[in-house]
C-alpha positions as CSV (number, residue, x, y, z in Angstrom):
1,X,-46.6,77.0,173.8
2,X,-45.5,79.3,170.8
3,X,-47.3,82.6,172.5
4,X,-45.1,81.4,175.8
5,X,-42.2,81.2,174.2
6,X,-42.3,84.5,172.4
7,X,-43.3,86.0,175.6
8,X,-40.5,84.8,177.0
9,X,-37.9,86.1,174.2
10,X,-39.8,89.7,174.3
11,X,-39.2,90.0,177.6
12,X,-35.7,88.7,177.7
13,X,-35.1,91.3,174.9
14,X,-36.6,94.0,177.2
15,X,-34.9,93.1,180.5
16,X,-32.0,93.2,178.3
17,X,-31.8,96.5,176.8
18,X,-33.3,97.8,180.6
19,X,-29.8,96.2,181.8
20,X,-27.8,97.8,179.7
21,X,-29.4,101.1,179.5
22,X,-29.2,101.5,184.0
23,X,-25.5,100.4,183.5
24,X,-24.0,102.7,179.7
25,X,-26.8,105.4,180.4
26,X,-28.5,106.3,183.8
27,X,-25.8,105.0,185.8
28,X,-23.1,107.8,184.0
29,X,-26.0,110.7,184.5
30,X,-26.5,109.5,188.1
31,X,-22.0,109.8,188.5
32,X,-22.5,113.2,186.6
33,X,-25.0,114.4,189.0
34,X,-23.2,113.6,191.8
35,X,-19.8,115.3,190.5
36,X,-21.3,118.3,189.6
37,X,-21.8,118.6,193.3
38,X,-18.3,118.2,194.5
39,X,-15.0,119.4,193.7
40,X,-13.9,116.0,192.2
41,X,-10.3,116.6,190.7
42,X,-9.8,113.0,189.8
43,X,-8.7,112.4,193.3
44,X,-10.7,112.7,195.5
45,X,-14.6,114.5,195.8
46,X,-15.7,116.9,198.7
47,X,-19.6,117.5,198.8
48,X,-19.7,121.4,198.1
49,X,-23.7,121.7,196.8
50,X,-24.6,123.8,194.3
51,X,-20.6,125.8,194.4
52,X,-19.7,124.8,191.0
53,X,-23.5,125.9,189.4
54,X,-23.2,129.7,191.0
55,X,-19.4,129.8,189.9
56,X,-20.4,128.5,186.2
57,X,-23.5,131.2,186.0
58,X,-20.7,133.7,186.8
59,X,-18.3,132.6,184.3
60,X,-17.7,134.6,180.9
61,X,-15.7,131.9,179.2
62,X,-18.9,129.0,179.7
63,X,-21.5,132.0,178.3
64,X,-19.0,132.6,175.4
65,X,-19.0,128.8,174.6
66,X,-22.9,128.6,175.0
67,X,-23.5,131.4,172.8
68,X,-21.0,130.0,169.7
69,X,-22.7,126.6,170.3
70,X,-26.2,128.0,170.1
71,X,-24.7,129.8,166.9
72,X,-23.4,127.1,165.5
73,X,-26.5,124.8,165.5
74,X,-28.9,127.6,165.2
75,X,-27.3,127.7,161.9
76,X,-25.8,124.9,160.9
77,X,-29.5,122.6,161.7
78,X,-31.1,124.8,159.1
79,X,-28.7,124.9,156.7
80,X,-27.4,121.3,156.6
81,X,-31.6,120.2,157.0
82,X,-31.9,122.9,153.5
83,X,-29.1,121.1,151.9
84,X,-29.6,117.5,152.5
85,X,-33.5,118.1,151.0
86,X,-32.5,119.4,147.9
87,X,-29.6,116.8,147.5
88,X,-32.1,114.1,148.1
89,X,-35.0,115.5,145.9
90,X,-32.3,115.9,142.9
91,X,-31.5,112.1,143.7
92,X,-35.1,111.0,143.6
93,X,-36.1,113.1,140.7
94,X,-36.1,111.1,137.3
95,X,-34.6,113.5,135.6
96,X,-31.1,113.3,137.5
97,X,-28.5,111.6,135.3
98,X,-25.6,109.8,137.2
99,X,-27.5,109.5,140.7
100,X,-25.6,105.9,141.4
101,X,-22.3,108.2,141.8
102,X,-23.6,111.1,143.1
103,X,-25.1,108.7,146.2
104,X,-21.8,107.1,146.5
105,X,-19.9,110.5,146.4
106,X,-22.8,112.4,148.8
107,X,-22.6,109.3,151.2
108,X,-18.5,109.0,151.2
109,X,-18.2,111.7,154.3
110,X,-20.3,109.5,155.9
111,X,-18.1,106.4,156.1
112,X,-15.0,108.6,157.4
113,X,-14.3,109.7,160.6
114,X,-15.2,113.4,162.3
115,X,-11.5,113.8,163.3
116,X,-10.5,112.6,159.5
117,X,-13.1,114.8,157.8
118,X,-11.4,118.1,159.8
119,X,-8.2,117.1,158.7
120,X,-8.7,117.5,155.5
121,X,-10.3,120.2,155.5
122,X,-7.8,121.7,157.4
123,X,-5.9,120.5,154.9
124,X,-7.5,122.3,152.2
125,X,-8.4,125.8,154.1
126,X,-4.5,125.5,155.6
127,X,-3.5,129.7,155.3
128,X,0.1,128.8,153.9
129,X,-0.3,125.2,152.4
130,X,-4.0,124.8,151.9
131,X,-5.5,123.8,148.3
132,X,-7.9,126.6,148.4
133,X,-5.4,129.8,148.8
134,X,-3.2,127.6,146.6
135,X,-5.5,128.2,144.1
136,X,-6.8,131.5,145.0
137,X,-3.0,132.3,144.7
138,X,-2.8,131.4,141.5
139,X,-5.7,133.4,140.3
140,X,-4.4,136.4,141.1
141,X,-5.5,137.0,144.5
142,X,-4.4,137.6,148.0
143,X,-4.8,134.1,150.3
144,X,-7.5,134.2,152.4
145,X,-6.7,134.3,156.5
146,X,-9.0,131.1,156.9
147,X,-7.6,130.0,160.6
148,X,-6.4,133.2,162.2
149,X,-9.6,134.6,161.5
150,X,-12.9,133.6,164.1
151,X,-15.1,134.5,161.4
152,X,-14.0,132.5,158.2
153,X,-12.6,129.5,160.7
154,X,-16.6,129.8,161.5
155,X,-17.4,129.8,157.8
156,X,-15.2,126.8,156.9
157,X,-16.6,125.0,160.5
158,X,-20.2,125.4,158.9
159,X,-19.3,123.7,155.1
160,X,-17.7,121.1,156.6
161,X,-20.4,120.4,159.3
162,X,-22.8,120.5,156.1
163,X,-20.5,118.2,154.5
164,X,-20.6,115.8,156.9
165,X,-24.4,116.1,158.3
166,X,-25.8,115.6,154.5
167,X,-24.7,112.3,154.0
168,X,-26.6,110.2,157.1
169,X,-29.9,112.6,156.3
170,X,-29.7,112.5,153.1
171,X,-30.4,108.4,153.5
172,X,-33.9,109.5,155.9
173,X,-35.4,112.2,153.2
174,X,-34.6,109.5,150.4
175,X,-36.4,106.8,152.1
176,X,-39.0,109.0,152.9
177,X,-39.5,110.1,149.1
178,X,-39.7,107.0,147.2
179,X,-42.8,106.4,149.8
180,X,-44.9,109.3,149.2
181,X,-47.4,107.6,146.7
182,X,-47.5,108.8,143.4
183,X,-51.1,108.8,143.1
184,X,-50.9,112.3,145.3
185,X,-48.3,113.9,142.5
186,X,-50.7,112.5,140.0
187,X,-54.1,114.1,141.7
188,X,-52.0,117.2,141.5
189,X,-50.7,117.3,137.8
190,X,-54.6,117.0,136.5
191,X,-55.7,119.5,139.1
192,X,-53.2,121.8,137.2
193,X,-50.8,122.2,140.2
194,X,-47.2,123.2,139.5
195,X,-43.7,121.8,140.9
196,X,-43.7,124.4,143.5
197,X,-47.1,123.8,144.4
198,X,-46.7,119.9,144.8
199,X,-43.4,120.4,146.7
200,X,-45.0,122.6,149.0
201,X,-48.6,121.1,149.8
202,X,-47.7,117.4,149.4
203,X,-44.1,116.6,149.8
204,X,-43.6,118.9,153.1
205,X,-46.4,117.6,154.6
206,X,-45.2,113.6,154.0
207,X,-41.8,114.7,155.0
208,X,-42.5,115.9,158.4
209,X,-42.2,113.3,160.5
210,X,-38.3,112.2,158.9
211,X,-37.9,116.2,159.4
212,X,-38.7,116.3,162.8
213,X,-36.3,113.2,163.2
214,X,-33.5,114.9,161.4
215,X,-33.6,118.0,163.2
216,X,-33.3,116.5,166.4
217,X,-30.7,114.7,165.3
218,X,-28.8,117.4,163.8
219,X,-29.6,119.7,167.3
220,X,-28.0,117.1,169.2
221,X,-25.6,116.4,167.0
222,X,-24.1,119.5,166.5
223,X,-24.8,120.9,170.2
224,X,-22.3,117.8,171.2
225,X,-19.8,118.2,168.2
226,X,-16.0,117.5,169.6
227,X,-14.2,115.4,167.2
228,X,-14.5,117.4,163.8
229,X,-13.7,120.9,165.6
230,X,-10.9,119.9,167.6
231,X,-9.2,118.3,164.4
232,X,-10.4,121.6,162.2
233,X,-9.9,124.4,163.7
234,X,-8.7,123.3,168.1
235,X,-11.0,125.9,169.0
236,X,-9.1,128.4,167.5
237,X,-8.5,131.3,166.8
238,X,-8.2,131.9,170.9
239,X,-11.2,130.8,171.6
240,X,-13.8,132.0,168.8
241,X,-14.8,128.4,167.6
242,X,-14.6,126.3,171.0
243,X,-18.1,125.6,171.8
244,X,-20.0,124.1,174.8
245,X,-18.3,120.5,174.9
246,X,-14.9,121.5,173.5
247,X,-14.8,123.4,177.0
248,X,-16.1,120.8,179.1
249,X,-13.5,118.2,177.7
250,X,-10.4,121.5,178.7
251,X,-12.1,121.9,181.9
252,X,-12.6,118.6,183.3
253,X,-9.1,117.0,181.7
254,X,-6.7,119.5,181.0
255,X,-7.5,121.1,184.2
256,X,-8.6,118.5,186.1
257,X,-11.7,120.1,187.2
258,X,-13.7,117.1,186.5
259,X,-16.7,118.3,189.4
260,X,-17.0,122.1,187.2
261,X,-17.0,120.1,183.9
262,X,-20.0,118.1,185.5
263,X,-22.0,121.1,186.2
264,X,-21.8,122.2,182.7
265,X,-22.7,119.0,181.4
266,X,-25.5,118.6,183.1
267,X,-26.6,121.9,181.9
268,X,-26.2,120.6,178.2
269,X,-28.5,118.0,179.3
270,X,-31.0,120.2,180.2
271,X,-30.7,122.1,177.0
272,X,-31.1,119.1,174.8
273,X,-33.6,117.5,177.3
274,X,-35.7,120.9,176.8
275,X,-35.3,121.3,173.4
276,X,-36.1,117.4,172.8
277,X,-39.6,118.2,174.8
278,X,-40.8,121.0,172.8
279,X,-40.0,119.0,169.8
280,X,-41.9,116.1,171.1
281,X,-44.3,117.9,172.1
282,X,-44.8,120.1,168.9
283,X,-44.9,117.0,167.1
284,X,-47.6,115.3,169.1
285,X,-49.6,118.4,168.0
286,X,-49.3,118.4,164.9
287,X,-50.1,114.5,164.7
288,X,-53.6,115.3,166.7
């Protein structure tokens, strides 16, 4: 009567999370689908096939935003993946003196929001009334042109992406650490290995299934990132940091192109979708 009964709560659970996947998930990628094959203004939608696919693969401005995009998390993966390790081995390492604050402090950017977090760093990179020329001022030195330049608004785009990204992996490679038995760190030490040597042979190996996890993560995370640019930086300056979703979002509802935005979404899709496989399928390797 038990085994019934929690046969019967499995597959209520199941059925439910089916439900509500067909109706928040597959039904919005089916109504995507369909767009992307019309000239839907909000209005009304006239079937016009695969129009709004040949017009995108002609258009400089969506190869412009798919480049910066697959600049930005070509980057930024690496370097926020780089940055959250070395914050979470310093946390885990006995050494570390004050590691109650420093979590609290690393995790902070965490519990704000994207739009919040690129307001104050606009804030502080502001050319005229930012903190950081304020003080570069004061050294002695000439403020630096952070927003009407594409290549530092990039640079500041990058630390504050960092900023934000450490905090949520730096919680996966810590959970991950204090789980690697010590017994392996032990066999090491008598078998004369050094720091580099255990990092290299036993952490990275225990680590790589929470690094396959946060790089996804981070690849989809960044290939989708809307909020934190358009509060930092609009896309600015022109268009040198507006990226693959920033001109979906100005195509579809500031122009009211909603069937073109569509067609690059579902692009996007197929990026993340391929990039997902290979990582799937890289890491089904790797476990055989």
């Amino acid at each position: 009567m038990v085994k019934d009964k929690n046969k019967i709560w499995a597959l209520t659970f199941v059925i439910t999370n089916i439900i509500l996947f067909l109706i928040f998930f597959m039904s919005p990628a089916l109504i995507g689908i369909y767009y992307s094959l019309t000239d839907y203004s909000g209005i009304s939608a006239n079937f016009i096939g695969l129009e709004n696919y040949i017009e995108l693969f002609q258009d400089s401005s969506f190869y412009g935003a798919l480049f910066r995009t697959l600049v930005y998390a070509g980057i930024g993966v690496p370097f926020t993946y780089c940055v959250s390790l070395a914050v979470s081995l310093l946390l885990t390492s006995n050494q570390t003196k004050g590691k109650s604050f420093a979590k609290i402090a690393f995790f902070f950017p965490w519990l704000i929001s994207p739009i919040v977090a690129g307001v104050i760093w606009r804030w502080m990179f502001g050319e005229s009334f930012g903190l950081v020329n304020y003080v570069i001022q004061n050294l002695g030195f000439e403020p630096i042109p952070w927003s009407s330049s594409g290549v530092t608004a990039f640079i500041v785009l990058f630390f504050a992406t960092v900023w934000i990204g450490t905090a949520f992996n730096m919680l996966l490679f810590i959970s991950a650490l204090v789980n690697i038995p010590k017994t392996f760190y032990d066999a090491a030490r008598i078998d004369g290995a050094n720091s580099v040597q255990k990092f290299w042979h036993i952490t990275l190996p225990a680590l790589r299934p929470t690094s396959f996890m946060v790089i996804l993560l981070s690849v989809f995370n960044l290939m989708k990132e809307l909020p934190l640019i358009q509060a930092l930086t609009d896309g600015g300056p022109g268009s040198d940091t507006t990226m693959l979703v920033q001109y979906i979002y100005e195509t579809g509802f500031n122009k009211l192109d909603i069937g073109y935005a569509s067609a690059a979404s579902m692009v996007l899709f197929v990026l993340l979708m391929t990039f997902a496989l290979i990582q799937l399928r890289y890491e089904k390797r790797w476990r055989v």
